[in-house]
Structure formats: structure tokens, C-alpha cells
KOLMARNU-692999 format. One record per residue (C-alpha): x, y negated, z; residue number from 1; residue in one letter. Coordinates in steps of 0.5 Angstrom, whole numbers, plus 2048, in hexadecimal, padded with zeros to 3 digits. Example, Ala and Ser with C-alpha at 12.3 -4.5 7.8 and 13.67 -1.06 7.14 Angstrom:
KOLMARNU-692999
(rec (819 809 810) 1 "a"),
(rec (81B 802 80E) 2 "s"),
This chain:
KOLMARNU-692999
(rec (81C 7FE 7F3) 1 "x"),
(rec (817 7FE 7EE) 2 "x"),
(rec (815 804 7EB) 3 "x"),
(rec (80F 802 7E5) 4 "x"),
(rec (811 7FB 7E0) 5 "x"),
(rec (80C 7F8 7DC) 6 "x"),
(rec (80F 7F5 7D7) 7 "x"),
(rec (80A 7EF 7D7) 8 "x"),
(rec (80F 7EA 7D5) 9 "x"),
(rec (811 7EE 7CE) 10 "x"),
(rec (80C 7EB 7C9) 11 "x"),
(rec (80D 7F1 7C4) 12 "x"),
(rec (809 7F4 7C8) 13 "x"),
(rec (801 7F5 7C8) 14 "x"),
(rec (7FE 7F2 7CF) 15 "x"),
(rec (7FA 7F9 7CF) 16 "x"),
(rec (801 7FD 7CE) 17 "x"),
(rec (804 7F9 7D3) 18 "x"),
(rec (7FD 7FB 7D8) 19 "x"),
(rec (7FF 803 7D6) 20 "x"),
(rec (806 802 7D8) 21 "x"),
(rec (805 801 7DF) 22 "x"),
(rec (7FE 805 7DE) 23 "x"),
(rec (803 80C 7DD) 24 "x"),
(rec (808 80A 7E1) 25 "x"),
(rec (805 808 7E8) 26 "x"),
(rec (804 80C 7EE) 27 "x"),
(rec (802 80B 7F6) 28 "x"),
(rec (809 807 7F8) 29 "x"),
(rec (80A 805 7F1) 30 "x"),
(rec (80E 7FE 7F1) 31 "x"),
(rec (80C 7FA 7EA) 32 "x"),
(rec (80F 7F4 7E7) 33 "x"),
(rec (80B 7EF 7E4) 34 "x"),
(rec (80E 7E9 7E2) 35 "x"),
(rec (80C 7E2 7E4) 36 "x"),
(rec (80E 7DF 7DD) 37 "x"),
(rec (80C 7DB 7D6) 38 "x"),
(rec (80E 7E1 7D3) 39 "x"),
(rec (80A 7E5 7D7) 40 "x"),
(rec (803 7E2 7D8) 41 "x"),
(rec (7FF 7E4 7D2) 42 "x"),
(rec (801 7EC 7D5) 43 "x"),
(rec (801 7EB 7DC) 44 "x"),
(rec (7FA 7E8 7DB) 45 "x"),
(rec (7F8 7EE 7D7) 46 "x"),
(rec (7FB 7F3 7DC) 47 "x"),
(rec (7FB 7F1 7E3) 48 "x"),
(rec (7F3 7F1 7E4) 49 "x"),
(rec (7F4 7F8 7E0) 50 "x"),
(rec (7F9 7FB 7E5) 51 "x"),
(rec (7F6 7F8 7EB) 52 "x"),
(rec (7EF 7FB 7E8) 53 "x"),
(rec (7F2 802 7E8) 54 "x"),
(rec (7F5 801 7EF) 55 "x"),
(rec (7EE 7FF 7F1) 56 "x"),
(rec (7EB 805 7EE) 57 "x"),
(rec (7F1 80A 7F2) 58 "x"),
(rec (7F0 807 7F9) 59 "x"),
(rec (7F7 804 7F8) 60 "x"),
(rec (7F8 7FE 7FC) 61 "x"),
(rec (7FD 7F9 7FA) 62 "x"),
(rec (803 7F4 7FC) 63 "x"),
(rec (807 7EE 7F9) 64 "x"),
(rec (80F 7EE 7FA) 65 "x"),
(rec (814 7E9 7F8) 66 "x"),
């Protein structure tokens, strides 16, 4: 189960908010959602390179699972 949701697909929220939501809240081992959407894309765009950024700067390596 995942453990950290980026609310990407809510367009009320800022991309820099959507970052910080996963920024606070990831961990090593940590499942993050993102969405491949529409709604989404403006959000994901900003934040995904953040998020990998921060995982890169950490040492910490990643997986994709579906």
C-alpha cells in the first residue's frame, strides 16, 4: 500500500505545493503516488523531477510498480 499521495491530480493546488507534499512525507521505503492524467500533468511535471532530485541527493534508489 502506498504510504505518501501527491495530490498531483488537484488542480487547487500549486505545483511547488504538490512537491512539498511528497517532500514532507517521503522516506526510505516510502510508496508515492503519482498520477498519469490530464488533471495531473501540470503537477507531476513540477514535481517528479523534484521528488527524484531529493531521492538522488539521498542515496535512495527507486522502482516503478503497477
Amino acid at each position: 500500500m502506498w504510504d505518501v499521495l501527491s495530490f498531483d491530480w488537484d488542480q487547487t493546488i500549486s505545483p511547488e505545493k504538490c512537491l512539498e507534499n511528497v517532500q514532507d512525507s517521503m522516506e526510505p521505503g516510502s510508496i508515492v503516488v503519482f498520477h498519469d492524467s490530464l488533471k495531473a500533468e501540470k503537477n507531476l511535471r513540477f514535481a517528479l523531477p523534484g521528488t527524484l532530485k531529493l531521492m538522488g541527493e539521498n542515496g535512495w534508489k527507486g522502482l516503478a510498480i503497477s
